[in-house]
KOLKE-737537 format. One record per residue: residue number from 1; residue in one letter; x, y, z of N, C-alpha, C in turn. Coordinates in nm, 3 decimals, decimal comma, always signed. Example, Ala and Ser with C-alpha at 12.3 -4.5 7.8 and 13.67 -1.06 7.14 Angstrom:
! KOLKE-737537
R	i	aa	n.c1	n.c2	n.c3	ca.c1	ca.c2	ca.c3	c.c1	c.c2	c.c3
R	1	a	+1,319	-0,569	+0,780	+1,230	-0,450	+0,780	+1,320	-0,330	+0,780
R	2	s	+1,285	-0,225	+0,708	+1,367	-0,106	+0,714	+1,290	+0,003	+0,787
! end
This chain:
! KOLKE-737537
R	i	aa	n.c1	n.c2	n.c3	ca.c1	ca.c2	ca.c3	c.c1	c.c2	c.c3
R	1	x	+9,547	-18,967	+19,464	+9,506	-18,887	+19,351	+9,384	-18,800	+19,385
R	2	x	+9,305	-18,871	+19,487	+9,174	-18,789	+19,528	+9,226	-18,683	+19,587
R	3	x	+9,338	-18,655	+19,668	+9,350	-18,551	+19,762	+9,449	-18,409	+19,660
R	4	x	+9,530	-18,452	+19,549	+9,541	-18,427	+19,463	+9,453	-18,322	+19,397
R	5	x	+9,357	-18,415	+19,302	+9,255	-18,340	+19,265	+9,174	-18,219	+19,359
R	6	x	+9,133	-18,281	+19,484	+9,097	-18,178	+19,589	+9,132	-18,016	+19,552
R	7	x	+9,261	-18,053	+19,610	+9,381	-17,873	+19,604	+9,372	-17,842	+19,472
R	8	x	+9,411	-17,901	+19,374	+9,346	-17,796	+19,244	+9,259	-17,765	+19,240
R	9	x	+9,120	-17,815	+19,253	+8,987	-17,774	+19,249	+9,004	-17,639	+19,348
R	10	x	+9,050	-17,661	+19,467	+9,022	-17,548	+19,574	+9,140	-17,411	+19,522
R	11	x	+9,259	-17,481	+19,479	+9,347	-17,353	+19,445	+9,262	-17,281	+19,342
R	12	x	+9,229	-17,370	+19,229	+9,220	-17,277	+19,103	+9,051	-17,255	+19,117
R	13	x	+9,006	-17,272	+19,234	+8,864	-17,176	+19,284	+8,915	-17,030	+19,319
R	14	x	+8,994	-17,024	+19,414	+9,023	-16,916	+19,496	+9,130	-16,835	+19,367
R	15	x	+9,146	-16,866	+19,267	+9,223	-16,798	+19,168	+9,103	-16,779	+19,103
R	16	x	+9,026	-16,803	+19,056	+8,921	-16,727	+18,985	+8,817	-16,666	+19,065
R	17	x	+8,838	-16,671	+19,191	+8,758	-16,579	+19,298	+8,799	-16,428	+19,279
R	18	x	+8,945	-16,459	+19,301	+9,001	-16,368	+19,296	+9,015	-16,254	+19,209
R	19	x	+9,035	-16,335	+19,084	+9,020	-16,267	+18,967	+8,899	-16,204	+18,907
R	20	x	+8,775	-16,260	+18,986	+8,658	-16,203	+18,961	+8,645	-16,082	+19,052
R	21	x	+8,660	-16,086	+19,216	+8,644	-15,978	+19,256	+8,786	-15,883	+19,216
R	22	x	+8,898	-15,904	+19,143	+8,988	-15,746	+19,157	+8,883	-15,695	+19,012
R	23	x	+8,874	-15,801	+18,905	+8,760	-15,781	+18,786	+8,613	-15,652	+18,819
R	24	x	+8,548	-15,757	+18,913	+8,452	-15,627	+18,987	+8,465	-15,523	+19,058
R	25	x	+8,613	-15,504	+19,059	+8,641	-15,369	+19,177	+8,674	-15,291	+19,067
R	26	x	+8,738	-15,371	+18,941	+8,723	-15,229	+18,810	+8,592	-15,231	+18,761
R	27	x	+8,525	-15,298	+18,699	+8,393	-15,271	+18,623	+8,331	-15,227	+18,706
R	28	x	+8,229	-15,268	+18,834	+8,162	-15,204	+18,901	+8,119	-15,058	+18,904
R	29	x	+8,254	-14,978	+18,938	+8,271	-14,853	+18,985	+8,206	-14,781	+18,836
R	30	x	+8,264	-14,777	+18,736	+8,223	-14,770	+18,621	+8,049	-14,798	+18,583
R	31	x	+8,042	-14,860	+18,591	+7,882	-14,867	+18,572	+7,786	-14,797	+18,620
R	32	x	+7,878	-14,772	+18,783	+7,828	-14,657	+18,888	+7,822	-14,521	+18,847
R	33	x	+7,927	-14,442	+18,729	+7,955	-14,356	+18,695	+8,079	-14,310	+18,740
R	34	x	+8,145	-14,353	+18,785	+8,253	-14,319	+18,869	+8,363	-14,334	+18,739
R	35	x	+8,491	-14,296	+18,735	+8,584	-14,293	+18,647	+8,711	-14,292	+18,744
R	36	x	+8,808	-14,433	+18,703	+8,893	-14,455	+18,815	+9,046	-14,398	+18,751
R	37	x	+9,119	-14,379	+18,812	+9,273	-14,331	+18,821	+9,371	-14,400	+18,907
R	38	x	+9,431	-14,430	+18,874	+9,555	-14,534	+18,933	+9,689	-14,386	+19,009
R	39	x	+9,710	-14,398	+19,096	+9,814	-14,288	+19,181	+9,916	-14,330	+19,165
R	40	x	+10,007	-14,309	+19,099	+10,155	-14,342	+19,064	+10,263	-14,240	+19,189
R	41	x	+10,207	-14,149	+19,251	+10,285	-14,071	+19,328	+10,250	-14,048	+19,512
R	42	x	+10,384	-14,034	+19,510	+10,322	-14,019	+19,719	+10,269	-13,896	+19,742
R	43	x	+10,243	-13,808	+19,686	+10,211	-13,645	+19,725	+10,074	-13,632	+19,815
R	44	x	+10,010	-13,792	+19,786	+9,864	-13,764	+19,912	+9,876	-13,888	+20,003
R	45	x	+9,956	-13,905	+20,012	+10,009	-13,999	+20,120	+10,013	-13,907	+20,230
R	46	x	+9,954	-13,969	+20,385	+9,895	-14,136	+20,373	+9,733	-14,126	+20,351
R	47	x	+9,679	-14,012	+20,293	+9,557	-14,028	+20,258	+9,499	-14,076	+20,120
R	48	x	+9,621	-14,137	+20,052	+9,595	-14,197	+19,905	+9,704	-14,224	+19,946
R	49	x	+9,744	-14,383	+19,935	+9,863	-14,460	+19,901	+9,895	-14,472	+19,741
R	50	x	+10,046	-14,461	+19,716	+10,074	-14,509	+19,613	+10,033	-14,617	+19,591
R	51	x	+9,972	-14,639	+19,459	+9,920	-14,788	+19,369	+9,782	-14,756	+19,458
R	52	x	+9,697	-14,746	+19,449	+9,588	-14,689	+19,464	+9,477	-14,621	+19,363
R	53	x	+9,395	-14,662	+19,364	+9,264	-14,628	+19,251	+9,170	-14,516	+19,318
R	54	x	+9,168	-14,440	+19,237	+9,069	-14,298	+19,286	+8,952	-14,336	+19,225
R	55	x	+8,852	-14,352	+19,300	+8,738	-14,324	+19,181	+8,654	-14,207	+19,250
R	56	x	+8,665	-14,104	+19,083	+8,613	-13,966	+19,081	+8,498	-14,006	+18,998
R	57	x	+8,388	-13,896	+19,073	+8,244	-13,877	+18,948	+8,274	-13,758	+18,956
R	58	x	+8,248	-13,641	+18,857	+8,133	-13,558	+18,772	+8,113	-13,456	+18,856
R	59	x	+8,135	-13,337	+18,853	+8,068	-13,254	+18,965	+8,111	-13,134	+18,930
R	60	x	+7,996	-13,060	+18,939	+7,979	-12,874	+18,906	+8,093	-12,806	+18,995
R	61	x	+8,119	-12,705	+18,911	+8,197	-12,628	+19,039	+8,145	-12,575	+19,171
R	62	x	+8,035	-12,517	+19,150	+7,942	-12,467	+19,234	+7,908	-12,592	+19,423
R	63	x	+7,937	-12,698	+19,332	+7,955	-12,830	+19,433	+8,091	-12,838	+19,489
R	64	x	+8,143	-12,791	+19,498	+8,343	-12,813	+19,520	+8,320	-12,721	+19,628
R	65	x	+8,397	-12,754	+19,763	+8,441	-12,733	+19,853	+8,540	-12,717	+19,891
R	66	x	+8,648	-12,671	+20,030	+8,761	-12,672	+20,057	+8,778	-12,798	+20,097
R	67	x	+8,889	-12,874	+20,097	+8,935	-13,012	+20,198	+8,833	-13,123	+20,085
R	68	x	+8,774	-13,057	+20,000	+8,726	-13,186	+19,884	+8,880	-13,232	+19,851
R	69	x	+8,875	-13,343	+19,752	+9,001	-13,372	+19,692	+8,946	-13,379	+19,542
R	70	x	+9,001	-13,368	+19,434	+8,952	-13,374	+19,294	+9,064	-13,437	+19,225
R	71	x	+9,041	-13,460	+19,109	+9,099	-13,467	+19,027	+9,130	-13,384	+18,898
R	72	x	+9,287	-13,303	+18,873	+9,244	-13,236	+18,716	+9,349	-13,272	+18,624
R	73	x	+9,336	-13,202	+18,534	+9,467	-13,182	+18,381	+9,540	-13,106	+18,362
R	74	x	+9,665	-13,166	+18,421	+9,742	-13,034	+18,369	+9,765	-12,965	+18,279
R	75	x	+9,839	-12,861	+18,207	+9,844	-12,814	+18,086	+9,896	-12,966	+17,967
R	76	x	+10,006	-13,037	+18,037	+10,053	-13,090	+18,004	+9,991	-13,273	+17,919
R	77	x	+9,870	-13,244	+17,990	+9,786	-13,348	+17,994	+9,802	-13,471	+18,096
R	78	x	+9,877	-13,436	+18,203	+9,888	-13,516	+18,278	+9,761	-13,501	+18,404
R	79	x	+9,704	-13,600	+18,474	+9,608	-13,567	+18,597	+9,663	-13,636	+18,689
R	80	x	+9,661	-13,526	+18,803	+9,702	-13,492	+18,934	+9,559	-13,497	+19,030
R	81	x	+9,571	-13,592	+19,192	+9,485	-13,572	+19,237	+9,536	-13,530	+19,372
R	82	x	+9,523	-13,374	+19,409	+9,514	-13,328	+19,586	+9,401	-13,290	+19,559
R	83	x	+9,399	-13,246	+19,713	+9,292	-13,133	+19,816	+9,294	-12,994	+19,787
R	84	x	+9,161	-12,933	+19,787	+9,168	-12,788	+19,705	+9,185	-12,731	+19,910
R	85	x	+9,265	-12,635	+19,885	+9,301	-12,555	+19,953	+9,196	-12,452	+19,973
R	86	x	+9,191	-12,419	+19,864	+9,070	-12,284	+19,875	+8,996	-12,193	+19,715
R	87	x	+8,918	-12,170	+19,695	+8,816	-12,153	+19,563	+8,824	-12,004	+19,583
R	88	x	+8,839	-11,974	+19,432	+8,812	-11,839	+19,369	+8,728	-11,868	+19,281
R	89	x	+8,596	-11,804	+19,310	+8,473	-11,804	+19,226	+8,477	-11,678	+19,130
R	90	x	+8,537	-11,597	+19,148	+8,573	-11,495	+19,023	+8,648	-11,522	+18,921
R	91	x	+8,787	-11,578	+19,032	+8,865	-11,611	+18,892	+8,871	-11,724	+18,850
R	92	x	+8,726	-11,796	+18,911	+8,661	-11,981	+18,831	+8,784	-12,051	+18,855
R	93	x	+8,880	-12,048	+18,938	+9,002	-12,148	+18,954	+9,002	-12,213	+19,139
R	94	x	+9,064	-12,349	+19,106	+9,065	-12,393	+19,274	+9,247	-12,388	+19,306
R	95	x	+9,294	-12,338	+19,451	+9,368	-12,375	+19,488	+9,432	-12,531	+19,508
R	96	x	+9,515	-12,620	+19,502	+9,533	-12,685	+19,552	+9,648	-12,728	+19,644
R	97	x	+9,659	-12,890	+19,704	+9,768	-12,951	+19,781	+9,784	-13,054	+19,796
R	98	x	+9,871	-13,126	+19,731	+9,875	-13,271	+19,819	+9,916	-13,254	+19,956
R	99	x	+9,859	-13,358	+19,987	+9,900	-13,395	+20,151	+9,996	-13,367	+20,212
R	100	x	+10,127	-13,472	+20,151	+10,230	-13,487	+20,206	+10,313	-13,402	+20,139
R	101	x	+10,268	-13,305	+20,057	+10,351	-13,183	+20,033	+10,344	-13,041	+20,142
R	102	x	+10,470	-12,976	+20,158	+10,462	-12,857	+20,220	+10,371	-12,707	+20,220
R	103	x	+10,406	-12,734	+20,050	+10,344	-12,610	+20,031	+10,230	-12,593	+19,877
R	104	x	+10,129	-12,527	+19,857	+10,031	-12,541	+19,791	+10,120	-12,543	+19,627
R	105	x	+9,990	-12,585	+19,541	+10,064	-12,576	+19,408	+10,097	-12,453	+19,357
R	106	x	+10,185	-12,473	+19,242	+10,217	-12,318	+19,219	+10,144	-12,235	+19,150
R	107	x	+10,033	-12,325	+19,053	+9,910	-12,279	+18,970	+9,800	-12,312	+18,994
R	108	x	+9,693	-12,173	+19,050	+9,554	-12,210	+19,055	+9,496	-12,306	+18,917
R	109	x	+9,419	-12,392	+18,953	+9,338	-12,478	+18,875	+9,199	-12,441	+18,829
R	110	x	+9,200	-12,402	+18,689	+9,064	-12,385	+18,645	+8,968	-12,465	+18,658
R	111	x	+8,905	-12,444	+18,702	+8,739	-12,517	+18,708	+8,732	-12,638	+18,579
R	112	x	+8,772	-12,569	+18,447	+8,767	-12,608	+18,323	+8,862	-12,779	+18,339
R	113	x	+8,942	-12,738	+18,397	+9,053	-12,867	+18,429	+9,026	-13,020	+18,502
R	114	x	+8,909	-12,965	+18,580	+8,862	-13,025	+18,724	+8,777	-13,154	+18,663
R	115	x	+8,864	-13,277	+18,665	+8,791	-13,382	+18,588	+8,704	-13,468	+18,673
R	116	x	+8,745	-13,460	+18,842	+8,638	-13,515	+18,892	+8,633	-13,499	+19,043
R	117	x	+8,506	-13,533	+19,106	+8,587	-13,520	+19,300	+8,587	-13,695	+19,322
R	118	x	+8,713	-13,702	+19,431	+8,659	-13,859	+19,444	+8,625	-13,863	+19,550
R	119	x	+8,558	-13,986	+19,531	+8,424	-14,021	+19,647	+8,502	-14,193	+19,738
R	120	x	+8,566	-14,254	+19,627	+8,619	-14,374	+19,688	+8,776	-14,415	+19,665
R	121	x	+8,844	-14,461	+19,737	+8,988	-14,490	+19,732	+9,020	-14,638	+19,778
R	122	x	+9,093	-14,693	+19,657	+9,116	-14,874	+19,654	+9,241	-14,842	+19,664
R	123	x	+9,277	-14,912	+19,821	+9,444	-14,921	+19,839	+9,462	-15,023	+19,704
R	124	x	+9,631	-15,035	+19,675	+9,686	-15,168	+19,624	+9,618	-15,151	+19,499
R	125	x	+9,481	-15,203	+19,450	+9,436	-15,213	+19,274	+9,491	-15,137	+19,193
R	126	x	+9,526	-15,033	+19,235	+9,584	-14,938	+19,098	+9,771	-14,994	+19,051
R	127	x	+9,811	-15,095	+19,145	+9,921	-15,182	+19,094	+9,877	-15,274	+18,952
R	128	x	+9,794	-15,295	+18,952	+9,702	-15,371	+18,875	+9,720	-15,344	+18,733
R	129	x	+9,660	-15,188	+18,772	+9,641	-15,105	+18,619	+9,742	-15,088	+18,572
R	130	x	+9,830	-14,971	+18,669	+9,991	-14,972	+18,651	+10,027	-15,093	+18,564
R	131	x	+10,098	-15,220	+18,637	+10,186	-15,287	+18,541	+10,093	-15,392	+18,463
R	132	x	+10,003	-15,403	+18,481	+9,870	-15,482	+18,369	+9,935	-15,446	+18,233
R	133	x	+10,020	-15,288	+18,212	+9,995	-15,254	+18,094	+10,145	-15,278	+18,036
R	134	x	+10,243	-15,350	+18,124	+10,337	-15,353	+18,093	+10,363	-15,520	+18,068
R	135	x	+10,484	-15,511	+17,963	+10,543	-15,677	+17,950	+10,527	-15,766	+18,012
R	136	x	+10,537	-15,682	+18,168	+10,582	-15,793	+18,230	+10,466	-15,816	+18,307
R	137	x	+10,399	-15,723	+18,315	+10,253	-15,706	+18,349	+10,141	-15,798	+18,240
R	138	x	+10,166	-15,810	+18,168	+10,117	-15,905	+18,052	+10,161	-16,044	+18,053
R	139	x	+10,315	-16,073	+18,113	+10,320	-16,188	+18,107	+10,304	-16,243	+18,204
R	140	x	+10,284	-16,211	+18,354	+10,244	-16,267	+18,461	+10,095	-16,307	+18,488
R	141	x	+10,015	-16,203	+18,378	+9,872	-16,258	+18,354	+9,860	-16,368	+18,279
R	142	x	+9,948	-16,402	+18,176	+9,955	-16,524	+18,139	+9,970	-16,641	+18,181
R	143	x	+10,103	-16,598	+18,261	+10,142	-16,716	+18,383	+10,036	-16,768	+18,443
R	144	x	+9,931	-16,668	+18,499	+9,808	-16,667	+18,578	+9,706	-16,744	+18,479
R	145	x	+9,643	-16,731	+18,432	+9,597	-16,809	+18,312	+9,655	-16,965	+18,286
R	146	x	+9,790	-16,978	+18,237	+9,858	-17,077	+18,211	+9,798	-17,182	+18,371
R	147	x	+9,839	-17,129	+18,476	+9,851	-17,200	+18,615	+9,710	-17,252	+18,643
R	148	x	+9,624	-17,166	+18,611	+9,487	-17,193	+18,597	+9,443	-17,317	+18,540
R	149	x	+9,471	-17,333	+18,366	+9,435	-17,392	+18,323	+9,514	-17,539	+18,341
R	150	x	+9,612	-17,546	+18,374	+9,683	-17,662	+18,465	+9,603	-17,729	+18,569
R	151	x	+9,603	-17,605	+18,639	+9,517	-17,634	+18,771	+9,386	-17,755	+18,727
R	152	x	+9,307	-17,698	+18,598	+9,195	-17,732	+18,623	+9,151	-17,864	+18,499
R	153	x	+9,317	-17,882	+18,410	+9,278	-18,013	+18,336	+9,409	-18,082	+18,405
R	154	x	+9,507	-18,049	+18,436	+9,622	-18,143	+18,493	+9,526	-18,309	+18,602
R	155	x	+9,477	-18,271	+18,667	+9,407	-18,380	+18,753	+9,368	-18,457	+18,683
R	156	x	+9,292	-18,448	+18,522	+9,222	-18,516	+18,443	+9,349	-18,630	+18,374
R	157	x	+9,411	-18,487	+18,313	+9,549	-18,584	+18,234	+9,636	-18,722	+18,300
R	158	x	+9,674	-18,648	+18,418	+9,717	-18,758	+18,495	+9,615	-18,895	+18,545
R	159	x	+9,514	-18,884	+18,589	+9,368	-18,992	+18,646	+9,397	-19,065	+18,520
R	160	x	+9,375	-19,251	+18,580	+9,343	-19,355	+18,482	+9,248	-19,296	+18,417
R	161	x	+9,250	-19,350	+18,224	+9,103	-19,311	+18,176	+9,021	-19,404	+18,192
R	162	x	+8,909	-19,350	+18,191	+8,783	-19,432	+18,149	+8,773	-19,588	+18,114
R	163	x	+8,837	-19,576	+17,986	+8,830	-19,709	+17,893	+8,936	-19,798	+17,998
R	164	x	+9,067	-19,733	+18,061	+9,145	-19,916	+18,093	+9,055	-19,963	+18,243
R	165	x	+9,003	-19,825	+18,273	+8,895	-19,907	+18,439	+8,786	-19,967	+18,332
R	166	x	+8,708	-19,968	+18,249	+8,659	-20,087	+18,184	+8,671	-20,188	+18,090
R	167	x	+8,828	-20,172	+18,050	+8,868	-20,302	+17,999	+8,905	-20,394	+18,147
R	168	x	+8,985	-20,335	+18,232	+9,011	-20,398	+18,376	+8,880	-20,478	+18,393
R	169	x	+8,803	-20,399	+18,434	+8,622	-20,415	+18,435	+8,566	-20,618	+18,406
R	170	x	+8,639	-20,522	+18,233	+8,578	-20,663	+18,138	+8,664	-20,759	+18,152
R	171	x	+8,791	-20,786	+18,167	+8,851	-20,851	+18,180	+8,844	-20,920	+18,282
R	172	x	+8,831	-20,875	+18,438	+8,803	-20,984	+18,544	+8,635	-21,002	+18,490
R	173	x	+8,574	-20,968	+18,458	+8,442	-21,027	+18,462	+8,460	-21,159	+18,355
R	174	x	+8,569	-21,118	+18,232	+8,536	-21,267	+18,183	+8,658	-21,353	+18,242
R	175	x	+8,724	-21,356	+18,332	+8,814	-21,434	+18,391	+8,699	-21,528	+18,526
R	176	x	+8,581	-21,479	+18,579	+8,521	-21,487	+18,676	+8,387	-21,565	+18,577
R	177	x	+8,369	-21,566	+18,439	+8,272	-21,632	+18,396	+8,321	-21,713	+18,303
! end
């Protein structure tokens, strides 16, 4: 039962290790100022993997460069993150490209659009965000939770209690007096 108890203690450590640092790889960045985005697409592959977290801060146009990468909005309200190709300061718009695309986008990007440059890229976490928000993404966090809390009263439930190791106790002591 001792060796038992052991491996839960150590599994359901390394499950809340875990869960604390993917926890601090979202809050952190945030506190930093940074504002993260999850990559649902290969277009900056292999310099952004799909399922991947962008984190963009804040930045003037006047700061934007060629071969930066940003983040903007489309008309549509969707955000897209390539590499600006090349800046028109007259007509306040950036070229862009993903990577693993051929050829540049088909609409310069207003400045106005340009929600952020990123500075850091988390392979894998943006799987996280992705299906976190889905069913099934909800119920495997449960599972996770559920396994946890197994983990960490199951050893108890099963262990003799207390009281029959001291009726045992009392009982040979008054068999012995």
């Amino acid at each position: 039962m001792k060796v038992f108890k052991l491996i839960c203690k150590i599994v359901s450590t390394l499950i809340i290790c875990c869960m604390l640092a993917v926890g601090a790889a979202f809050v952190i960045p945030t506190f930093m100022g940074y504002t993260g985005y999850a990559v649902v697409s290969g277009s900056m592959v292999p310099t952004i993997p799909v399922g991947a977290i962008v984190y963009d801060e804040e930045v003037s146009p006047e700061d934007l460069t060629e071969n930066d990468i940003v983040t903007y909005t489309l008309v549509s309200g969707d955000l897209v993150t390539h590499r600006i190709t090349s800046i028109d300061d007259g007509a306040q718009t950036v070229t862009t490209k993903g990577d693993a695309n051929s050829t540049e986008d088909s609409s310069p990007v207003p400045f106005t659009s340009i929600v952020g440059k990123t500075k850091y890229i988390v392979p894998c976490l943006g799987y996280i965000s992705i299906y976190g928000k889905t069913k099934l993404g909800l119920a495997a966090l449960c599972g996770i939770i559920a396994i946890l809390i197994l983990l960490l009263y199951l050893p108890e439930a099963l262990s003799p209690s207390d009281e029959s190791k001291d009726t045992e106790k009392t009982a040979k002591t008054e068999k012995a007096g």
